[in-house]
N, C-alpha and C positions, 0 to 999 in steps of 0.2 A: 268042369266040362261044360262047352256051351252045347246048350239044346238046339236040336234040329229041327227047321221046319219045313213044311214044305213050301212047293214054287208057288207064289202070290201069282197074281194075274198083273201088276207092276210090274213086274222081272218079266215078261214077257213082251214078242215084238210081233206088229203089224206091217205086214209089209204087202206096199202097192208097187209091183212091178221091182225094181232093185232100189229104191226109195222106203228107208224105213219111216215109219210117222207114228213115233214114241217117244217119251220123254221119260223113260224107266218107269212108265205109271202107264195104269187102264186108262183106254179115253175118255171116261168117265169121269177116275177119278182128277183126270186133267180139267174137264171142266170144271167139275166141282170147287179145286182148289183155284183154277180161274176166279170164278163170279166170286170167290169168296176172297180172294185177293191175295197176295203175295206171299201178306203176312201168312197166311194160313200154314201155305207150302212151308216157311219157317217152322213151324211149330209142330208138322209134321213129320218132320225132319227122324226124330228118335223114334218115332213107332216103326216108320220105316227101316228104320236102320237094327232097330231089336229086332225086327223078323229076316233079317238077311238069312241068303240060306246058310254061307260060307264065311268064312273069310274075319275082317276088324272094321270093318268101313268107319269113320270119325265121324260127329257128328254134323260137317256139312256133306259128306258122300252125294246126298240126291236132292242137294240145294241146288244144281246146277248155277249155283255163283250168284240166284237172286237176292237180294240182300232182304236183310231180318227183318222183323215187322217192326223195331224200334226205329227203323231208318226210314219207313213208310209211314208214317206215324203225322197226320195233319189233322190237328184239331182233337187229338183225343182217338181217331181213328185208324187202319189201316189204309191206306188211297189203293182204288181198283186198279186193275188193267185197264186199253183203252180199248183193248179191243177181244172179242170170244175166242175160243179155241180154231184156227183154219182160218179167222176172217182178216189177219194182217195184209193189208194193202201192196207189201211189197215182197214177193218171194226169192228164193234163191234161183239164178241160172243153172244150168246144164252145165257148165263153165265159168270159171270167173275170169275175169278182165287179163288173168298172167297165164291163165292156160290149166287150171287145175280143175277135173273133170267131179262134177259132183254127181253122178249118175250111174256111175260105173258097178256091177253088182257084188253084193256082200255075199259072202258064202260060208258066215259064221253067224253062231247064235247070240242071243243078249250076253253080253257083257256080266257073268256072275261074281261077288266079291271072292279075292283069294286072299289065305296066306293068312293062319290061325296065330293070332300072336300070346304072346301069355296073359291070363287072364286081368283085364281090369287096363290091359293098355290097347288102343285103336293107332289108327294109322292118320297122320300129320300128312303136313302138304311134303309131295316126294314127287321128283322129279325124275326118278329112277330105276329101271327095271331091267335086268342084263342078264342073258345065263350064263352059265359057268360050262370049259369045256367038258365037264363030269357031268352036265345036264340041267344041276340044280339049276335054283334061279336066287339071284341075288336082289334085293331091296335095300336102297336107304331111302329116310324120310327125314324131316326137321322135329326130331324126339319126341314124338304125337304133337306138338303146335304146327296152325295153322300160320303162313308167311313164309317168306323167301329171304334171304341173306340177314341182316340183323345180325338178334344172337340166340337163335331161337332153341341152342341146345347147350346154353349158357344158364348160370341162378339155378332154380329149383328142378329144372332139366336137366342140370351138368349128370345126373344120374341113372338118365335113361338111354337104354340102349338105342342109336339109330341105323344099326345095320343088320341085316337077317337074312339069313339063307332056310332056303325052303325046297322039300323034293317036292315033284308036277302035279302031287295029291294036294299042296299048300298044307303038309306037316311041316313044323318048324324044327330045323336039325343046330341052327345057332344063332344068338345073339351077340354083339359085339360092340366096342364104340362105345361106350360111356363117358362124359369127362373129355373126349379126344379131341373135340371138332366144335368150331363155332356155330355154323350153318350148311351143313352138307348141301351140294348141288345134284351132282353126277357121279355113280360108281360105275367103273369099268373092271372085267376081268380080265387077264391079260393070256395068252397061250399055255404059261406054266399056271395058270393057278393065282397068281399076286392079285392081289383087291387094289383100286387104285381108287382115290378119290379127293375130288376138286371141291372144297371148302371155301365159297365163295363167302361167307360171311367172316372168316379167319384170314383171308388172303393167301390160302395154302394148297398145296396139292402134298397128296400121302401117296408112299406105297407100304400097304400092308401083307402081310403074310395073314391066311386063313383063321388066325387066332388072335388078331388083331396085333402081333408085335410091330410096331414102326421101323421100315426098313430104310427109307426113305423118304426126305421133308424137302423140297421146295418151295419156295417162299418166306418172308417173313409174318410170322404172325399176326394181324391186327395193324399191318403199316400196307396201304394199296399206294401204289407205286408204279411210275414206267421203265425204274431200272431194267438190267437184265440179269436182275435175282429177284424179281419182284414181282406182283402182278396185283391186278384190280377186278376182286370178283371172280375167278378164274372158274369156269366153268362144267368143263369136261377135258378125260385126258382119254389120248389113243396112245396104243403099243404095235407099232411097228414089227416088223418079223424078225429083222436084227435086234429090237432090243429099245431101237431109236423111242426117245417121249416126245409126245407133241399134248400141248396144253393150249383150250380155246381160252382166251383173257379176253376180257369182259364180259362182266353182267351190267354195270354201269352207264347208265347215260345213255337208253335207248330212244333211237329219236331226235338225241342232241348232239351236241360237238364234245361233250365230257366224258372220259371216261376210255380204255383201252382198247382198240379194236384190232388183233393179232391173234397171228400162232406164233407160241414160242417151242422150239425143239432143242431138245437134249438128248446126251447121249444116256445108254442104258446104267450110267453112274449118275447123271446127275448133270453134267458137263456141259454147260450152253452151248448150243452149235451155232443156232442163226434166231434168229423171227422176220416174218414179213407182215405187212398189211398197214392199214390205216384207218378212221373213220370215214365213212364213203359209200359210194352206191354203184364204183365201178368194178372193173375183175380186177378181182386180189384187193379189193376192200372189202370194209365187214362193218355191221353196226350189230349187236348182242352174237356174237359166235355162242350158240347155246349148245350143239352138239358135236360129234365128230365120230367119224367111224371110217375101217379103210376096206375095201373089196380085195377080192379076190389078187387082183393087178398088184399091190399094193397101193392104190389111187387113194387119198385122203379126200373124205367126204364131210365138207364143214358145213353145216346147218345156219347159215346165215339169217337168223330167225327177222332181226327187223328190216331187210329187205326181204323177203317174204319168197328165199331163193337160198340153193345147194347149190353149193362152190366145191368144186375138182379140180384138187393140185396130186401136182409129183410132190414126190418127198423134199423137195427141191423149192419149193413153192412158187413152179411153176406154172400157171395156170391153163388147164383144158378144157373145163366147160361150165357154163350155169344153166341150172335145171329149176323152172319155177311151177313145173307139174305137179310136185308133190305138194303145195299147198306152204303154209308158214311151219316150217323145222323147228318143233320143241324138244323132239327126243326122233331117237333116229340108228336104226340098228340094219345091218347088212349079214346075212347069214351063209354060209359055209359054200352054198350055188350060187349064189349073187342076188340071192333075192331080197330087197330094201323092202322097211316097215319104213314110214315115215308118220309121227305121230304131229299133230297138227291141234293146241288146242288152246290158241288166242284169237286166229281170225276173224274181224268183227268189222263194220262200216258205221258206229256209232249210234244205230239204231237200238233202241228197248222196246218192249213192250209191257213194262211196268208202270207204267202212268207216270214216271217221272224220270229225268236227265239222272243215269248211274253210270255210266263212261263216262271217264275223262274225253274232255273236249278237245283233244289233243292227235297228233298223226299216229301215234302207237298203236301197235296191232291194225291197223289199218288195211286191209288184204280184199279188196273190192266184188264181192260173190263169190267169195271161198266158202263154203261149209265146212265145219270142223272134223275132226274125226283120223282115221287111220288109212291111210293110202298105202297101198303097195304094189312093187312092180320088178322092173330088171336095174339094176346097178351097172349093169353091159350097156345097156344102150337108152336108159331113161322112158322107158315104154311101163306106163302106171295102167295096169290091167285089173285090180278092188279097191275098193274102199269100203272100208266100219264104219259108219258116218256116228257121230255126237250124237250120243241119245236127249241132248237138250233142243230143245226147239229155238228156231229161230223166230224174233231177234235175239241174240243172245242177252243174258242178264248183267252175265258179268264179265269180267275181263279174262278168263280163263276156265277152261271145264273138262269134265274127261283125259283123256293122257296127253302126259308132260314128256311121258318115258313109254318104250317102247322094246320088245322086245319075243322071240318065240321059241319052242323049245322043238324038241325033234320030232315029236307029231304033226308039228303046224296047227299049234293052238298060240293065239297071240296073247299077250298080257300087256296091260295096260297101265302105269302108273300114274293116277289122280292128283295134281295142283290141291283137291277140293278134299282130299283124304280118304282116298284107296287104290287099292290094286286091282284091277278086272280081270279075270281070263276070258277069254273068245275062242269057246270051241267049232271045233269046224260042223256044218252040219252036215 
């Protein structure tokens, strides 16, 4: 049994006006681990994470992606910040440059870890968080490793489970997935119940049944490809009302000309119908299709993550609109009134504030005065009325933090699943 403890002053949030200014830590101890440099917050890492009050968080949970003190590391030393706590020269707007509001008010509390796993295993990077129409809530992660595609649930991992359902307490009611999967991306629940998941590091898409029996295999395993039995990286899958499959393909090549930029659909056997799309920056192009989810309408809602915009097509893939309010589309769930979560957590402009170059110097993730964090609004008419902002401060440290995945349950508590290795709920206050 894990011991309880109570709520730290960390886990708590300060808020000026609808502007959180936290970084899951006291401001105190933000300074502290400031002046004392980067490395510090590494190392601090597991005390943090031993006192959660809930949940499995992994051991980078409340790194917010600044790298280790081995990577900071000149001369024998850690290298400082350049700058104190509040004194960075350059802040976020009100707005960023495509129109995503960072101002808008929160009207939940910190982010606490969920989702009790068995004992002696924590939570990997997971891009994943979906409920089920019984209410549960579904998780996959990369079999407690940290990384994306690979084979991160390959070797010494082939034995751990990477899927789990849990009721809205985060009791664990099942584990699943052992052995199954190269590199899980994205689970989807579908109307009946089927578990669906996009295997971007196998080049597969599954349907499962609740017990993990395999019902269904799309793809060929370990061969990425542009056939039209094939895919590269394949992302997320949507289930249509009829039955219809639609699969985002790629993860590949974001930023570049490599790599697959479509939706492929199928019928509810299996049966190729169409794909549209291409590498590109116009409508009905795609550069990393990371999410997908369909409204009320039946409209399919693609998360166009490296243009930093949500694409709406008919079933048809005909195209109706782009919406770049919600910020850059990591994870992206639309629930039963039409209300969109949009989970947001690469947006970056290549700035640090660790005393040294830790982004790639490169166009990725590039999103010009976005704040990270969790947007939500109407799915009817693109009107983004809250945001959960990234409890990591700006500039970001790394290239990804707080949720990948997104998702709420009938309360209207939101949950958040961590790139950095966890799962958040967000109760309303």
């Amino acid at each position: 049994m894990r011991q309880k403890y109570p709520r730290l002053p960390w886990e708590e949030v300060v808020m000026s006006g609808a502007k959180r200014v936290t970084c899951g830590c006291s401001l105190s101890h933000i300074a502290a681990l400031t002046m004392a440099g980067i490395g510090v917050l590494a190392a601090d890492v597991g005390r943090l994470n031993a006192q959660a009050v809930n949940g499995s968080p992994g051991p980078l949970a409340q790194s917010c992606g600044a790298p280790p003190a081995s990577a900071n590391a000149a001369g024998g030393g850690a290298r400082l910040p350049v700058f104190s706590p509040g004194q960075y020269p350059v802040q976020l707007p009100a707005a960023s440059l495509l129109g995503a509001r960072n101002d808008l008010p929160n009207p939940y509390r910190a982010g606490v870890s969920f989702g009790q796993l068995p004992e002696g295993r924590t939570w990997g990077s997971t891009a994943s968080v979906t409920t089920a129409p019984d209410g549960t809530i579904w998780v996959a992660d990369r079999c407690g490793n940290s990384g994306a595609g690979g084979t991160t649930c390959g070797g010494a991992s082939a034995n751990v489970n990477p899927i789990f359902q849990f009721d809205t307490s985060g009791k664990l009611l099942k584990a699943l997935g052992a052995g199954m999967f190269v590199s899980p991306h994205k689970l989807a629940v579908d109307r009946e119940g089927y578990l669906w998941l996009a295997d971007n590091g196998g080049h597969q898409v599954f349907k499962l049944s609740q017990d993990g029996k395999v019902l269904l295999t799309l793809g060929k395993k370990g061969a990425a490809g542009a056939g039209l039995d094939e895919f590269d990286a394949p992302t997320d899958v949507a289930i249509a009302p009829n039955g219809d499959i639609f699969v985002g393909d790629g993860h590949s090549g974001g930023g570049t000309g490599a790599g697959n930029a479509r939706i492929m659909k199928f019928d509810k056997d299996g049966k190729f119908l169409k794909t549209w799309g291409k590498k590109g920056m116009g409508p009905g192009e795609f550069d990393v299709i990371h999410t997908l989810a369909f409204d009320s309408r039946g409209r399919l809602f693609v998360g166009d993550r490296q243009n930093n915009r949500i694409q709406i097509f008919d079933q048809n893939g005909g195209f109706i609109a782009q919406w770049f309010q919600f910020g850059r589309p990591s994870g992206m769930y639309i629930d039963k009134n039409d209300v969109i979560y949009v989970a947001d957590s690469e947006s970056r402009d290549g700035r640090t504030n660790t005393g040294q170059l830790t982004l790639a110097q490169t166009g990725y993730g590039f999103n010009q005065g976005a704040q990270r964090g969790i947007r939500i609004g109407s799915a009817a008419d693109g009107t983004v009325q809250y945001f959960i902002p990234d409890a990591c401060p700006y500039p970001y440290a790394g290239g990804s933090s707080l949720a990948e995945g997104v998702t709420v349950d009938s309360e209207g508590n939101v949950y958040g699943a961590d790139f950095l290795g966890d799962v958040r709920r967000f109760v309303k206050k």
